[in-house]
C-alpha positions in Angstrom: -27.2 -99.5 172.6 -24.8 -101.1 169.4 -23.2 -103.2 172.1 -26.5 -104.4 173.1 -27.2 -105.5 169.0 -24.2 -107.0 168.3 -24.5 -110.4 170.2 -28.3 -111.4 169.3 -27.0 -110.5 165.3 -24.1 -113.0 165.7 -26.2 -115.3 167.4 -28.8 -115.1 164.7 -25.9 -115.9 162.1 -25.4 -118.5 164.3 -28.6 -120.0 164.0 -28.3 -119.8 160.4 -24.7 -120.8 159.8 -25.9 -124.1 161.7 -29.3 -124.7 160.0 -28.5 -123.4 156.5 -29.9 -126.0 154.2 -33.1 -126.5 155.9 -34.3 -123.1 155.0 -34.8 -123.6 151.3 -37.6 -125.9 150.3 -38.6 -128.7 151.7 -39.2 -130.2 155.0 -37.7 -131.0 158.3 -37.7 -135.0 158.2 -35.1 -136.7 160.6 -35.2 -139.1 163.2 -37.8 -137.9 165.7 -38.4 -134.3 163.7 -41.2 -134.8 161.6 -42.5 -131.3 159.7 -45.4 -132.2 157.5 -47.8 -129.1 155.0 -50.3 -129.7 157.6 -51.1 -131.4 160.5 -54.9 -132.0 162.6 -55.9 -132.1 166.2 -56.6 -136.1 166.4 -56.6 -137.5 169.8 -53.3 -138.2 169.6 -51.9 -134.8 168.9 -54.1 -133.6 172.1 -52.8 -136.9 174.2 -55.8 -138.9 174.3 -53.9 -142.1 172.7 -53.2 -145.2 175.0 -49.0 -143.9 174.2 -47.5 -141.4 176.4 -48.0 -138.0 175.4 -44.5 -136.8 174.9 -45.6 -134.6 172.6 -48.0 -132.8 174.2 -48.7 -130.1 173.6 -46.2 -129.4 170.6 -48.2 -131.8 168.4 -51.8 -129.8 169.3 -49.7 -126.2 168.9 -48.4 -127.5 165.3 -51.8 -128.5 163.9 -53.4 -124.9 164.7 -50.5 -122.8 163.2 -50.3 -125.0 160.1 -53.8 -124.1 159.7 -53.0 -120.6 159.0 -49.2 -121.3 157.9 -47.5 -124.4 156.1 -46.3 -126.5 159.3 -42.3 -126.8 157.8 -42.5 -122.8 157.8 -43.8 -122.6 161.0 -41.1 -125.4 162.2 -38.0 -123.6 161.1 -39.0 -120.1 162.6 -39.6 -122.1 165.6 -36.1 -124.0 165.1 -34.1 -120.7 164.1 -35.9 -119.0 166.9 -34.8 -121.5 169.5 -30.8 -121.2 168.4 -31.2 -117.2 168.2 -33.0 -117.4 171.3 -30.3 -119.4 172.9 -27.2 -117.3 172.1 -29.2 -114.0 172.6 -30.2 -115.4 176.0 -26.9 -116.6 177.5 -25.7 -112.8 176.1 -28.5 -111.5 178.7 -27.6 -114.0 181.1 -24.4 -112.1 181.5 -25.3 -108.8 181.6 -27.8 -109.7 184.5 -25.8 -111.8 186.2 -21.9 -110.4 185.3 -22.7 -106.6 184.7 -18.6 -106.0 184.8 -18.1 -108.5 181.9 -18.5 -106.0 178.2 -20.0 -106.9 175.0 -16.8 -109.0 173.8 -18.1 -111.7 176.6 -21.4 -111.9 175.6 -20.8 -113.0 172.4 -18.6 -115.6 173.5 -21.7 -116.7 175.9 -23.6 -116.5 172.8 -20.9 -118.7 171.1 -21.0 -121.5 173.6 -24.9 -121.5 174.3 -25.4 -121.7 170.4 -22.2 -124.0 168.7 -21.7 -126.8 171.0 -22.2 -131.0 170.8 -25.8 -130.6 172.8 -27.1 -128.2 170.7 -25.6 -130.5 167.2 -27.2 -133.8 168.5 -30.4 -132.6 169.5 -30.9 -131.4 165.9 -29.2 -134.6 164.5 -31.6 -136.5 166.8 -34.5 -134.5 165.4 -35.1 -132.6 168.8 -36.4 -129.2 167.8 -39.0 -128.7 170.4 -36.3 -129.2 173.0 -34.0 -127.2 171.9 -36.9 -124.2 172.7 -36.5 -125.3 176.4 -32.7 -125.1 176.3 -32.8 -121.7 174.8 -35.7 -120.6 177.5 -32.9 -121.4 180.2 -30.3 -118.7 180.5 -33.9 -116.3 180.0 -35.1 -118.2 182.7 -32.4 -117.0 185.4 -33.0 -113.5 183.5 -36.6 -113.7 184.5 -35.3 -115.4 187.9 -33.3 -112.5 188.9 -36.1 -109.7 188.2 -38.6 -111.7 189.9 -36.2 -111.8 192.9 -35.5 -108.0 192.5 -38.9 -106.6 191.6 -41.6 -109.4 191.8 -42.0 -108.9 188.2 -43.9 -112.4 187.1 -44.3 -112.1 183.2 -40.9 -113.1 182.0 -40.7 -116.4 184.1 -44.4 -116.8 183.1 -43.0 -116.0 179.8 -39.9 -118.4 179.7 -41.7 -121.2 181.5 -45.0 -120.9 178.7 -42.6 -121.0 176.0 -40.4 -124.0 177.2 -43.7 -125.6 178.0 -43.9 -126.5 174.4 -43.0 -130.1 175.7 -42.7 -131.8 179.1 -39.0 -131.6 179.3 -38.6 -128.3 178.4 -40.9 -126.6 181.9 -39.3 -129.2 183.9 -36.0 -128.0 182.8 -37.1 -124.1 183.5 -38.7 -125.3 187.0 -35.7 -126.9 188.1 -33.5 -123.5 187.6 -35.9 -121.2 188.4 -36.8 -122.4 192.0 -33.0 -123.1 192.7 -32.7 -119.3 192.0 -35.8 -118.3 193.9 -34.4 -120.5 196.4 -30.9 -118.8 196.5 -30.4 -116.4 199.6 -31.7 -112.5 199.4 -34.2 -111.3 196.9 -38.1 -110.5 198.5 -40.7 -112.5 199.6 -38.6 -115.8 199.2 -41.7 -118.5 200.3 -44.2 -116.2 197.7 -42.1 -116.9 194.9 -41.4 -120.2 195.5 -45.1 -121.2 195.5 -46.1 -118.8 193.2 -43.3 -120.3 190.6 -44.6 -123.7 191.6 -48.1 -123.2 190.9 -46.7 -121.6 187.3 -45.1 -124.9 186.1 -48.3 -126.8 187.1 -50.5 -124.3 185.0 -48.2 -124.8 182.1 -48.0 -128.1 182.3 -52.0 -128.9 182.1 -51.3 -130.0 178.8 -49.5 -133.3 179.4 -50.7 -133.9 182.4 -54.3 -133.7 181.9 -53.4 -135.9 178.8 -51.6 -138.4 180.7 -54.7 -138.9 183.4 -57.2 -138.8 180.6 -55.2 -141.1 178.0 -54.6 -143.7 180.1 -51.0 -144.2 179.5 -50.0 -142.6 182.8 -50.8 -145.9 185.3 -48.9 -147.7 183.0 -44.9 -147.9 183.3 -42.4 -148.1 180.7 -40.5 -150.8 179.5 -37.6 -150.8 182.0 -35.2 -151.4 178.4 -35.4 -147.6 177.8 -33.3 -146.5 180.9 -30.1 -148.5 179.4 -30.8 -147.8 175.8 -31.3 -143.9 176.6 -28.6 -143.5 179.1 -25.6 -140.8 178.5 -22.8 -142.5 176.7 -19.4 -141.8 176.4 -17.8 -140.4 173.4 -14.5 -141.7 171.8 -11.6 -140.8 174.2 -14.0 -139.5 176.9 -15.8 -141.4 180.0 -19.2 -140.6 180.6 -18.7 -137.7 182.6 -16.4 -136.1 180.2 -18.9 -136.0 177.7 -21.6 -134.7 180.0 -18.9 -131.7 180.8 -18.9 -131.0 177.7 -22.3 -131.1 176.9 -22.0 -134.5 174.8 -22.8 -138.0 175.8 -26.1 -138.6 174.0 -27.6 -141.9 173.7 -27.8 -142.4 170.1 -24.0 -142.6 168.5 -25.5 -142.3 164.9 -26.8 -138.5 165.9 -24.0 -137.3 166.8 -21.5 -134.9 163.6 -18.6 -137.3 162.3 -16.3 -134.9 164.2 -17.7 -136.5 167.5 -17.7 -140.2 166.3 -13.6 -140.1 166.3 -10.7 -138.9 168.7 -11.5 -135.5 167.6 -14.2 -135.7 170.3 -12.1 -135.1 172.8 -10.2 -133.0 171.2 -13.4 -130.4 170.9 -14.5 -131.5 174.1 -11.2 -130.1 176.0 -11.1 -126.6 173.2 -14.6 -126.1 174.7 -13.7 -126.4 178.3 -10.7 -124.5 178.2 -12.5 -121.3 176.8 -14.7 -122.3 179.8 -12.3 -122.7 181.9 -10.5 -119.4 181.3 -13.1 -117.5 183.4 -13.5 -119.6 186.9 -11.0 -117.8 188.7 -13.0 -114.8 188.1 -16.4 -116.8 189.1 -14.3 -117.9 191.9 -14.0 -114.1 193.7 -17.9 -113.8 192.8 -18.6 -116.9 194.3 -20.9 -115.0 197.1 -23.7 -114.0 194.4 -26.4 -116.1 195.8 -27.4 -116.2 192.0 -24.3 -117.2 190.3 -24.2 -120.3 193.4 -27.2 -121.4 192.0 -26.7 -121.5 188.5 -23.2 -123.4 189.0 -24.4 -125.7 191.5 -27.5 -126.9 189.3 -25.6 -127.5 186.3 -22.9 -129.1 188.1 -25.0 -131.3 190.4 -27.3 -132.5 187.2 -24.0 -133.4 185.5 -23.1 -135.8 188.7 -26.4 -137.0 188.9 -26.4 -138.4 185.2 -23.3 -139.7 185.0 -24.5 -141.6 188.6 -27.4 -142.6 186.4 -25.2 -144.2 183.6 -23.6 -146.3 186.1 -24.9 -149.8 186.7 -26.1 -149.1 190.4 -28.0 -145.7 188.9 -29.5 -148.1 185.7 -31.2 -150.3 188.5 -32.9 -147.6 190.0 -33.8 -146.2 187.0 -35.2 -149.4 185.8 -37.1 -149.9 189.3 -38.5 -146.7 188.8 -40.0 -147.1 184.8 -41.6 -150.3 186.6 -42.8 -148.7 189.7 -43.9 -145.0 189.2 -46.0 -143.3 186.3 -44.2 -141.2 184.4 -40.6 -142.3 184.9 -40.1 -143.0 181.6 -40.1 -139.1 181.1 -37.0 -139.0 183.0 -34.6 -142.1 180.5 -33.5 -139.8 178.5 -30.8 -138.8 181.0 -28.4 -136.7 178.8 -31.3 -134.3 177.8 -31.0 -133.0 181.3 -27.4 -132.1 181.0 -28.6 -128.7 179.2 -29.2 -127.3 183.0 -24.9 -126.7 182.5 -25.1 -125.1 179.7 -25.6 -121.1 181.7 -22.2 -121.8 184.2 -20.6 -122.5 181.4 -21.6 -119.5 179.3 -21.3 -117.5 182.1 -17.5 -118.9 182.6 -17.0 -118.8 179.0 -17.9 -115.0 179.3 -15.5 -114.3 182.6 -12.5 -115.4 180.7 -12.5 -112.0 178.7 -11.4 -110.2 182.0 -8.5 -112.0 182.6 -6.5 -110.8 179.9 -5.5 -107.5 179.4 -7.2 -107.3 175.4 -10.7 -108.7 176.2 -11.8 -108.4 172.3 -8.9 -110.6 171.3 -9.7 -113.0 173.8 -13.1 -112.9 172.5 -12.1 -113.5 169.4 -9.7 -116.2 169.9 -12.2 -118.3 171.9 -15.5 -117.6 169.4 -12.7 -119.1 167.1 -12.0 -121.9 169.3 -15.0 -122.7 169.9 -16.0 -123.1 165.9 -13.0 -125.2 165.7 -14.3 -127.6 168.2 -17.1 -128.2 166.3 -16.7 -127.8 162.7 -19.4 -130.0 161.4 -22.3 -128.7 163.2 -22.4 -125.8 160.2 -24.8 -126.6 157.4 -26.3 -130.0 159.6 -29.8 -130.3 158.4 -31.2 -130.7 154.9 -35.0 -130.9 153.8 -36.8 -133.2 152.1 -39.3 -133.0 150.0 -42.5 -135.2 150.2 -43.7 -137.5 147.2 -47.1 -136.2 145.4 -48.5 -139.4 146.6 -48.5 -137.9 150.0 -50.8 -135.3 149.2 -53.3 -137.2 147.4 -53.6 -139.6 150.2 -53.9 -137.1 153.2 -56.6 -135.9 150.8 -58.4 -139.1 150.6 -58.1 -140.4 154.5 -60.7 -139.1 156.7 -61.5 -139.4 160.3 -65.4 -140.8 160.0 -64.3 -144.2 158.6 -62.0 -145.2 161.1 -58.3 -144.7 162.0 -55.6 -145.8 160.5 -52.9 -148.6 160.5 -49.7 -148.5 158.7 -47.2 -151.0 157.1 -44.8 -152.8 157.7 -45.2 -152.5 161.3 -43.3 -150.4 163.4 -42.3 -146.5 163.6 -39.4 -145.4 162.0 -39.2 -145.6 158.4 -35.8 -145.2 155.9 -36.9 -143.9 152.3 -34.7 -143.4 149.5 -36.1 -139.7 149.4 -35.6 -139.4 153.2 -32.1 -139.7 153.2 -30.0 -142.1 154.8 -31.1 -141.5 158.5 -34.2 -143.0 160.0 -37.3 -141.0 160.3 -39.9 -141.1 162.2 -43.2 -142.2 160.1 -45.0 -139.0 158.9 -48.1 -140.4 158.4 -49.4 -139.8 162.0 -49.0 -135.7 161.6 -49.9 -136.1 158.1 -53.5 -137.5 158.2 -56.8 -136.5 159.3 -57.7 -139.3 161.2 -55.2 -141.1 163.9 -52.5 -143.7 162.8 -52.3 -146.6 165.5 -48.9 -146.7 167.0 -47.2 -148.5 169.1 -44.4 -146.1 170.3 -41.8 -148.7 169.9 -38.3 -147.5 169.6 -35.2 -149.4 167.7 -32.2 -148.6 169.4 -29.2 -150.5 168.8 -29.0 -154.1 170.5 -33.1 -154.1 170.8 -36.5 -152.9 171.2 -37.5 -150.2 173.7 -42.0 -151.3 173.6 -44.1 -148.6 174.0 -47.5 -148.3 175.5 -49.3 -148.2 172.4 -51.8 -151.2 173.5 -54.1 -151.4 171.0 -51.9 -150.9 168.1 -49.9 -153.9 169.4 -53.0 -155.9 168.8 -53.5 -154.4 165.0 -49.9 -154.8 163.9 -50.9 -158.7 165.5 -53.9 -159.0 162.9 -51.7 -157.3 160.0 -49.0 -159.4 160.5 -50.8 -163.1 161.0 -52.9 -161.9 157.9 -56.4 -161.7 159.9 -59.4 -161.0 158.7 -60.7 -157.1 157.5 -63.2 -157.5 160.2 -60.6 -158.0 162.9 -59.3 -154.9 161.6 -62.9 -152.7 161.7 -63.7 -154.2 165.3 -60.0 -152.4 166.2 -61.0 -149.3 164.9 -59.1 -149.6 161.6 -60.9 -148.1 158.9 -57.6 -147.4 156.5 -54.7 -149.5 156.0 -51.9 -148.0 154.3 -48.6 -149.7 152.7 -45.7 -147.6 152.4 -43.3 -148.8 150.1 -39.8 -148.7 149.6 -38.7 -148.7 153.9 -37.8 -151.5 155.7 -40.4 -153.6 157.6 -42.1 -156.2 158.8 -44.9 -157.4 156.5 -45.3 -160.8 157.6 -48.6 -162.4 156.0 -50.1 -158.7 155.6 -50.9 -159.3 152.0 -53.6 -162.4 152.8 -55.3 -159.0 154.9 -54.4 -156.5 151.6 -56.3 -159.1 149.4 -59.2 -158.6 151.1 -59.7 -154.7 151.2 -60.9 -152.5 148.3 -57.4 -150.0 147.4 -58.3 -146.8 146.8 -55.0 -145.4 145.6 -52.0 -146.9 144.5 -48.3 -145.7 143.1 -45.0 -146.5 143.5 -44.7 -144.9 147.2 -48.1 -145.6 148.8 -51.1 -147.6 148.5 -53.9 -146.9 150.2 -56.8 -149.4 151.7 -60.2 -149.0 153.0 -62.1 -151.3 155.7 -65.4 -151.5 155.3 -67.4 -151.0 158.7 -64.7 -149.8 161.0 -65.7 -149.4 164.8 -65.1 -145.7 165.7 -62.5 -145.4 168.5 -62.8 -141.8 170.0 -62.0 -140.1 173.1 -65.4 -139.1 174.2 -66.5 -135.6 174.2 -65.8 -134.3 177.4 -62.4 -135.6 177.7 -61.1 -133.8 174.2 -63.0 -130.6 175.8 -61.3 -131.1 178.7 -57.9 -131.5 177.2 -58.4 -128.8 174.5 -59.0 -126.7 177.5 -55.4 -127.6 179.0 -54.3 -126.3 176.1 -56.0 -122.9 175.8 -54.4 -122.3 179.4 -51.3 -123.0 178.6 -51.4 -121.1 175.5 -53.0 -118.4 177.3 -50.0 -117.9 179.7 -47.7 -117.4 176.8 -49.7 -114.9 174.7 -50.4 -112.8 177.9 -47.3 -112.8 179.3 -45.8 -111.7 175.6 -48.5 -108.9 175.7 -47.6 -107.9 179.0 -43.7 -107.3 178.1 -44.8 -105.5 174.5 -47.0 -103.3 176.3 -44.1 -102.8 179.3 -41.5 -102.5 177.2 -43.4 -99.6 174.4 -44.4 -97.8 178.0 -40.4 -97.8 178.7 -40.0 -96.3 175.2 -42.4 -93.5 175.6 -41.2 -92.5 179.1 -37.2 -92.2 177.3 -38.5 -90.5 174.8 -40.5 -88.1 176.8 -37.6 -87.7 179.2 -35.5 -87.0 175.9 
């Protein structure tokens, strides 16, 4: 039972160690994390915007627990959760799948699946939500294995519910899953299979019901995105040498300074040699259906995105953002390189049987594996929100009208927001929905969203047209926020015109008199609230059904005892 405790406590230190900062006061604010007080369920947090709904339904999930609980509290549990979750779970992943391999490598497991570069620029890139579905994938083969064994549903239901949390994440668990369901042995192979199939569809009603209903889905992406979000190489490492090691993310700004230099590679080959140390051991296992699988899908996903990166992969990729709804889901290539993270846990773990002193080993590769990444302790800070803020959220309602924001665009730099760009808060701030475009900066360009219709309104703000321009949009706020980079253009010929209702030295705030409301009708924010409730239903019944399973285990031992 201590062995069982000690790697989910130094994974939880972990989790800590690599968060630190952010658990003070204050609020996650960083590239594409936004954590606001409190958020609301406006069409866009359900989906029902004319942008994709990427994210659906983390945005909808957010506004109901900061109801009840502040929304940056409720964000770092959720963050903190995902690390612990992720160590913890590669620890489980090798006492399923590796029952020879002791305690000493499962906290190495836990040391690679928590302190490596995916993990560090995923939270540098403000990916919270999808670090939940990395963590859900080592549980996932768990849940895999049992449902194989025993036909036991509720931990996959469990896993996939949780991971759900954004489109990436269930698409990452359905991939693994079924290529362990599909793996030789096990019962009822073809039950499974379809069973686990028609899981990942329930748990996806969220987005998917959003994307039919909002619109967004006939439309493809800009074919810009698949170059500008392909896996890069990292100094002194091709593509596929990043990917190995679990690097190669688009953005070179979110990445720890340790990975901007030589010294990538030098953490990149520290990381793989720990891995490394256990594949002879792998090797003579190599006839565990399960342990196949889980190698074979990590290292096929790593071959198919560096084939991606490649300028015969780019022009598929681009034909496909054109040509097929929903492609665009797929640009971010590198996010899909998490699928390696278990075989390499796993390997990680092996190597403590090699040597004759498996706890030294341990202790020499947790070590190693710190070293190869120094800087990803104490990587996020809060911020804290102006007053302003407050009084505004307080002011804007949803009867008058949305709301458009300048300058134009969606990422904003504040002097209280750090140095990093952020994403604009304003659109999980407010009551009423902020028109966006979804346009992404990335270096060299412009990745254009599908945000139609606030196109058109940045078009008015910026040629300085006329207040009722703006209310036949659906604009029935306009606010300025100052001191971030922008485009304004004649903006102030539109501002002279409109009654301001607040004004300080970080936000002023407008009204438009006789705005045109622009709502998803009734039946299609029932319909979408209903996706939802099903998806949140899965995970709170399949978390009841392993409470109530595991406290009937505890009475039966202690009625045995």
């Amino acid at each position: 039972m201590r062995g069982r405790v000690v790697a989910p406590a130094w994974s939880l230190a972990l989790a800590v160690l690599a968060v630190g900062p952010l658990l003070g006061n204050g609020y996650l604010l960083l590239r594409d994390a936004v954590s606001t007080p409190r958020s609301y369920l406006t069409d866009s947090a359900l989906g029902l915007s004319d942008a994709a709904p990427r994210a659906v339904p983390q945005d909808a999930a957010i506004a109901v627990l900061s109801s009840v609980v502040d929304g940056g509290v409720v964000v770092k549990i959720l963050l903190v959760a995902a690390l612990w979750g992720a160590g913890w779970g590669a620890a489980a992943l090798v006492r399923r799948v590796l029952p020879g391999i002791r305690t000493s490598g499962e906290v190495v497991a836990a040391t690679l699946a928590v302190w490596n570069p995916y993990v560090a620029e995923r939270l540098l890139q403000g990916h919270w939500s999808l670090l939940i579905g990395y963590a859900a994938l080592p549980w996932t083969v768990v849940a895999a294995v049992s449902l194989r064994q025993s036909g036991t549903w509720w931990p996959l239901a469990l896993c996939a519910g949780a991971a759900g949390i954004t489109p990436t994440g269930v698409l990452l668990v359905a991939v693994l899953a079924l290529s362990v369901l599909f793996a030789p042995g096990g019962i009822r192979r073809g039950r499974r299979l379809l069973g686990t199939l028609a899981l990942v569809v329930v748990v996806s009603a969220p987005w998917l019901v959003a994307t039919a209903m909002g619109g967004s889905g006939s439309a493809g992406s800009d074919p810009a995105g698949v170059t500008a979000f392909a896996a890069r190489a990292e100094p002194g490492l091709g593509t596929v040498g990043s990917l190995v090691g679990l690097g190669g993310i688009w953005n070179s700004a979110a990445v720890p300074t340790s990975r901007t230099t030589a010294f990538a590679a030098v953490g990149t080959i520290l990381l793989l040699l720990v891995a490394a140390a256990g594949a002879s051991y792998l090797w003579r296992r190599r006839r565990n259906p399960v342990l196949t699988a889980v190698i074979v899908v990590g290292a096929s996903t790593v071959a198919v995105i560096t084939l991606a990166a490649t300028p015969w992969g780019l022009s598929v990729g681009e034909w496909a953002a054109r040509a097929i709804p929903g492609a665009g889901l797929t640009r971010d290539g590198q996010k899909w390189v998490a699928l390696w993270m278990p075989a390499l846990a796993l390997a990680a773990a092996a190597g403590t049987r090699r040597f004759g002193r498996p706890r030294a080993h341990a202790a020499v590769a947790v070590v190693t594996l710190l070293i190869a990444l120094p800087d990803l302790a104490w990587s996020l800070a809060p911020v804290t929100y102006p007053s302003s803020w407050e009084t505004v959220a307080q002011r804007v309602d949803d009867d008058h009208g949305d709301v458009a924001v300048l300058p134009t665009g969606t990422f904003r730099r504040f002097d209280w927001s750090g140095s990093a760009p952020v994403l604009d808060p304003a659109p999980r701030l407010l009551h009423a929905d902020v028109v966006a475009t979804g346009d992404l900066p990335v270096a060299g360009g412009l990745v254009r969203g599908e945000g139609t219709r606030a196109t058109a309104v940045e078009s008015v703000l910026l040629a300085g047209g006329s207040p009722a321009e703006l209310a036949a949009l659906g604009v029935g706020w306009v606010l300025v926020e100052r001191g971030t980079p922008g485009a304004l253009g004649d903006s102030a010929r539109t501002l002279d015109g409109l009654e301001a209702v607040f004004s300080d030295a970080d936000l002023a705030l407008y009204v438009v008199p006789d705005a045109t409301i622009v709502r998803a009708t009734t039946s299609d924010r029932a319909i979408t609230a209903v996706a939802h409730l099903v998806w949140a239903g899965v995970v709170l019944v399949a978390a009841a059904v392993g409470l109530w399973r595991r406290m009937v285990r505890r009475e039966r031992s202690t009625d045995e005892a």
